[in-house]
C-alpha positions as CSV (number, residue, x, y, z in Angstrom):
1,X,9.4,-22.4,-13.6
2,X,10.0,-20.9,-10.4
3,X,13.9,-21.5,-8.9
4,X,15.9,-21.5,-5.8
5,X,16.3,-17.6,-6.7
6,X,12.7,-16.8,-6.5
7,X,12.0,-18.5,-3.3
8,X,14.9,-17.1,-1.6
9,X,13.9,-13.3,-2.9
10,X,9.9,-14.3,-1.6
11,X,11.6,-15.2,1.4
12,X,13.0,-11.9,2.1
13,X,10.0,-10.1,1.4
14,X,7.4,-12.1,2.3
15,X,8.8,-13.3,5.6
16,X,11.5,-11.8,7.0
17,X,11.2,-8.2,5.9
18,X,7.5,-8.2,7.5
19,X,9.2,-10.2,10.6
20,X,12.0,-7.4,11.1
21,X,8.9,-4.8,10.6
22,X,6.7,-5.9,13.5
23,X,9.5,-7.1,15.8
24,X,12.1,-4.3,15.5
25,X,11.7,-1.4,12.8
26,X,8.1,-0.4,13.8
27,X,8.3,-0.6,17.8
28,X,11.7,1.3,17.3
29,X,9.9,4.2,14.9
30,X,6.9,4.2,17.3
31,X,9.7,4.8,20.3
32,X,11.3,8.0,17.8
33,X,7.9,9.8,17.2
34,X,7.0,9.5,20.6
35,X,10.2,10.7,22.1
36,X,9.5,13.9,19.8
37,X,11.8,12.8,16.8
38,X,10.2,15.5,14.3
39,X,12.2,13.4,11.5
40,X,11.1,10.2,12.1
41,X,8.5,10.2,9.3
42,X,10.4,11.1,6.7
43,X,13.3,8.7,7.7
44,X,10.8,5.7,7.4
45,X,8.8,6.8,4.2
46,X,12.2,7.5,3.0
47,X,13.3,3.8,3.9
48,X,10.6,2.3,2.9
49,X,10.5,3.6,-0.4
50,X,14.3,2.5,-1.2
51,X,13.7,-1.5,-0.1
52,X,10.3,-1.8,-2.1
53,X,12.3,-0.7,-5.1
54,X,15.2,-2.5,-4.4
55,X,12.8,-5.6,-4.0
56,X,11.4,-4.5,-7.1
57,X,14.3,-4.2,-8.7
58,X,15.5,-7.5,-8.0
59,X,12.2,-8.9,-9.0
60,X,12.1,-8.1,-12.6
61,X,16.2,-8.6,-12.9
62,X,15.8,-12.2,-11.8
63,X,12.6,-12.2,-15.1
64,X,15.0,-11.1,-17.5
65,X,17.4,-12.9,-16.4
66,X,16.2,-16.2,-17.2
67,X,14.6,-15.0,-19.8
68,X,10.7,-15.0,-18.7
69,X,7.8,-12.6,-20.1
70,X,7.5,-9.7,-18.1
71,X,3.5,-9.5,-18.8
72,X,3.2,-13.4,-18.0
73,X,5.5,-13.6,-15.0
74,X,4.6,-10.1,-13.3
75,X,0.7,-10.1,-14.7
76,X,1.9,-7.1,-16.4
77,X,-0.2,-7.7,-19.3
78,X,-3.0,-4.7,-20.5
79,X,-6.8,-6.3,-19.6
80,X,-8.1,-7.4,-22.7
81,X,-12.0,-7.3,-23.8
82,X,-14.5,-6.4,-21.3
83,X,-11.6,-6.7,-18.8
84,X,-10.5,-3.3,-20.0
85,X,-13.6,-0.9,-19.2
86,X,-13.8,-3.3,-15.4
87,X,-10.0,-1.7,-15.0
88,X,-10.9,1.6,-15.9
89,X,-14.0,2.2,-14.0
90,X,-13.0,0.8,-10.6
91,X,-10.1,3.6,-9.9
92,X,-12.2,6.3,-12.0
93,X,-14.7,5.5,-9.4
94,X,-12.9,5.7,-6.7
95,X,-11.0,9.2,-8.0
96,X,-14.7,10.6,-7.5
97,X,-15.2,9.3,-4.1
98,X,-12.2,11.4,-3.4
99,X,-13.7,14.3,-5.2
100,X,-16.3,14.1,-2.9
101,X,-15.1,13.4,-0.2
102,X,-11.5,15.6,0.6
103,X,-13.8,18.4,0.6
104,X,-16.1,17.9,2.7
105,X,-13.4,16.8,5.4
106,X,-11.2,20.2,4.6
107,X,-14.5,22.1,5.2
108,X,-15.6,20.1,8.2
109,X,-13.6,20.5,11.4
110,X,-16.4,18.2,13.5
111,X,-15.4,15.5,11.1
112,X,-11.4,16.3,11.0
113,X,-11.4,16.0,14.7
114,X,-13.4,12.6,14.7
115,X,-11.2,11.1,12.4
116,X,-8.2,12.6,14.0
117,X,-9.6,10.1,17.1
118,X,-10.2,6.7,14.9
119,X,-6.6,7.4,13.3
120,X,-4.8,8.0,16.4
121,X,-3.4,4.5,17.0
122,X,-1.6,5.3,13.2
123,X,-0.1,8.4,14.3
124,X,3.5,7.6,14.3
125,X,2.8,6.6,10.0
126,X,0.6,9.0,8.8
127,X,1.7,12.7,7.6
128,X,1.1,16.0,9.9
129,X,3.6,18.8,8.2
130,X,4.1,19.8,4.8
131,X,7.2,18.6,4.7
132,X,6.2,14.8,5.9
133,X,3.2,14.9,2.8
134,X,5.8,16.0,0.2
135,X,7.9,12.8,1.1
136,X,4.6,10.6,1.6
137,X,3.3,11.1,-2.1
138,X,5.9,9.2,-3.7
139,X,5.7,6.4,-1.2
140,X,2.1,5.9,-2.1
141,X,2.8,5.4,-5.3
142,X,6.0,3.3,-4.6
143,X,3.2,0.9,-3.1
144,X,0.7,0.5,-6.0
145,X,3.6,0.0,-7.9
146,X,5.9,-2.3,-6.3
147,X,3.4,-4.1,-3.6
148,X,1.0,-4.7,-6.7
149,X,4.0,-6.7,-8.7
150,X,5.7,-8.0,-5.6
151,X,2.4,-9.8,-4.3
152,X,-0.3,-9.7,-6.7
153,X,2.4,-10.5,-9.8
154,X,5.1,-12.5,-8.7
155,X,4.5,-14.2,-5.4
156,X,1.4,-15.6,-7.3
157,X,3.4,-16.5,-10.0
158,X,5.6,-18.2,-7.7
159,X,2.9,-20.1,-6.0
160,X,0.7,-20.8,-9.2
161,X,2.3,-24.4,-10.3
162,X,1.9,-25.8,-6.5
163,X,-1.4,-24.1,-5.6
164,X,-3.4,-23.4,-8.9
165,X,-4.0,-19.3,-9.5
166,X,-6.9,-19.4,-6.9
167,X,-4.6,-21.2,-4.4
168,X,-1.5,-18.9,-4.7
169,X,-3.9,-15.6,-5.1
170,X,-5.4,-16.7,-1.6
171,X,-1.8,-17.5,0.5
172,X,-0.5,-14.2,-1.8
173,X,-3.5,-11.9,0.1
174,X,-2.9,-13.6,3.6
175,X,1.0,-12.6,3.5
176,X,0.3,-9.2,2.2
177,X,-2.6,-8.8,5.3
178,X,0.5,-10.3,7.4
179,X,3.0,-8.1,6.6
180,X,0.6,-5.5,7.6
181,X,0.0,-6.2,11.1
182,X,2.0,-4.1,12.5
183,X,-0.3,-1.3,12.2
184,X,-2.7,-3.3,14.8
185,X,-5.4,-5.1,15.6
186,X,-7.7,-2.6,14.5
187,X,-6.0,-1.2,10.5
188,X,-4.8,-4.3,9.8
189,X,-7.7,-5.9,9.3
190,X,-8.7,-3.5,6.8
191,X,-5.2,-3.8,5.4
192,X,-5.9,-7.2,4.9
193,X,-9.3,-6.2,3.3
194,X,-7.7,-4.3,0.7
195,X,-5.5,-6.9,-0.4
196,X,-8.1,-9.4,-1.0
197,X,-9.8,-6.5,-3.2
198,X,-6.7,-6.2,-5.3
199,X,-6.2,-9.5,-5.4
200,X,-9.7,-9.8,-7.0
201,X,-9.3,-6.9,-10.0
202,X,-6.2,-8.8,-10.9
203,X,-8.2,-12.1,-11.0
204,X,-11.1,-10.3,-12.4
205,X,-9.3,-8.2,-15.0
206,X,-6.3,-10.8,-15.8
207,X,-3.7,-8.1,-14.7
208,X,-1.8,-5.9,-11.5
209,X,-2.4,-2.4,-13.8
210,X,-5.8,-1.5,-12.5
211,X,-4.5,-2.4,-9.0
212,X,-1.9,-0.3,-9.5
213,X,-3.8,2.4,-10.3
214,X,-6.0,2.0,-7.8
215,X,-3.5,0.9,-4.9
216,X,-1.6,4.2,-5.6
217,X,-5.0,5.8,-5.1
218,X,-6.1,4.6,-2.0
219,X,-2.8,5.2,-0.3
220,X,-2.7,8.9,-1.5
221,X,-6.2,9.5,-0.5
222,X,-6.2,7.9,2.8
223,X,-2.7,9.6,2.8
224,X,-4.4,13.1,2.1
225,X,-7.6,12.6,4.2
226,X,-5.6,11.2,7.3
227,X,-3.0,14.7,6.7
228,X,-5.9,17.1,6.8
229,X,-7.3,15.3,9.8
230,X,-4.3,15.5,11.5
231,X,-3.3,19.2,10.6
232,X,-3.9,21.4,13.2
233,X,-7.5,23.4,11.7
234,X,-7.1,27.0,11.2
235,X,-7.8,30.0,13.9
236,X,-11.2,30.6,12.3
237,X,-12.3,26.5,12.0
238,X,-11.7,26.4,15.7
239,X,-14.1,29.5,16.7
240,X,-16.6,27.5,14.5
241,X,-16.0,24.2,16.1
242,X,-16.4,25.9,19.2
């Protein structure tokens, strides 16, 4: 069973680290990119990346600690029976939306600078050098990893002997779409979308390891498809989209 331990930790992360977020971190990193900070990105992916696996960390400490299955309490288990092929094909099919699609946007500077426009308002979080993508690719993985076992494992965990699994899987996605907002009105949404999708291969496929998968996919494709947008198009892409 759950203890004071576990609700203090889901406290930190589920509340007051999305609080401090919204309220102070993110209006403060908005203020550094627009004041021309060129190392703003990197500080935050860099941030970021060390409190999810310090949150992580202190996640499946507190499971060995009192001495609880990894694969019951974090949904760490492999999908079993025709749960298996449902967790491979999902990110397989997504990997070849990707395929598809990053090409056609690196040949396409009509559709680079339309997408340039819709991302704008996430400008201050998405990559634009080289040196920003390098630092971004291990953050998106950070995420399908430790966001896939901090909400879809152990906050429903957590929840599940007060709510029932439905019950804590529903509260689990609203947080995760909370802790989101920050990015606005108009990506949080979709944010919030997301989660309830991951939140539905783990009920689906009785495990976070397909979401993981596929959580680190999303971020590093959106990740790569929002960098080429907003990469400045080469001399001969801008005589064509002239």
């Amino acid at each position: 069973m759950p203890n004071v331990w576990d609700f203090s930790l889901a406290l930190l992360f589920a509340v007051v680290w999305p609080l401090y977020t919204f309220f102070i971190e993110w209006p403060r990193h908005v203020k550094r990119v627009q004041a021309g900070d060129a190392d703003a990105r990197v500080r935050i992916y860099r941030k970021t990346f060390i409190q999810e696996w310090v949150i992580t960390g202190a996640i499946v400490a507190l499971t060995i600690a009192f001495h609880r299955p990894l694969a019951d309490a974090l949904w760490l288990r492999a999908p079993q029976g025709w749960r298996l092929p449902v967790g491979i094909v999902l990110p397989l099919t997504y990997v070849v939306l990707l395929i598809v699609q990053i090409p056609a946007i690196a040949k396409n500077p009509a559709v680079r600078a339309r997408l340039r426009e819709r991302i704008k308002d996430l400008g201050p979080l998405v990559p634009t050098r080289p040196f920003e993508w390098t630092w971004f690719k291990p953050l998106a993985v950070t995420a399908g990893i430790c966001e896939e076992l901090m909400f879809r494992g152990y906050l429903v965990w957590l929840l599940t002997p007060w709510l029932g699994v439905w019950g804590a899987a529903a509260v689990s996605a609203v947080i995760f779409g909370l802790g989101h907002s920050y990015q606005g009105m108009k990506f949080a949404p979709r944010a919030f979308g997301a989660g309830i999708a991951l939140q539905a291969i783990a009920l689906l496929t009785g495990s976070i390891i397909p979401g993981i998968v596929l959580h680190a996919l999303i971020d590093l494709g959106s990740g790569y498809v929002t960098y080429l947008a907003m990469t400045a198009p080469p001399a001969s892409e801008a005589e064509v989209a002239a």
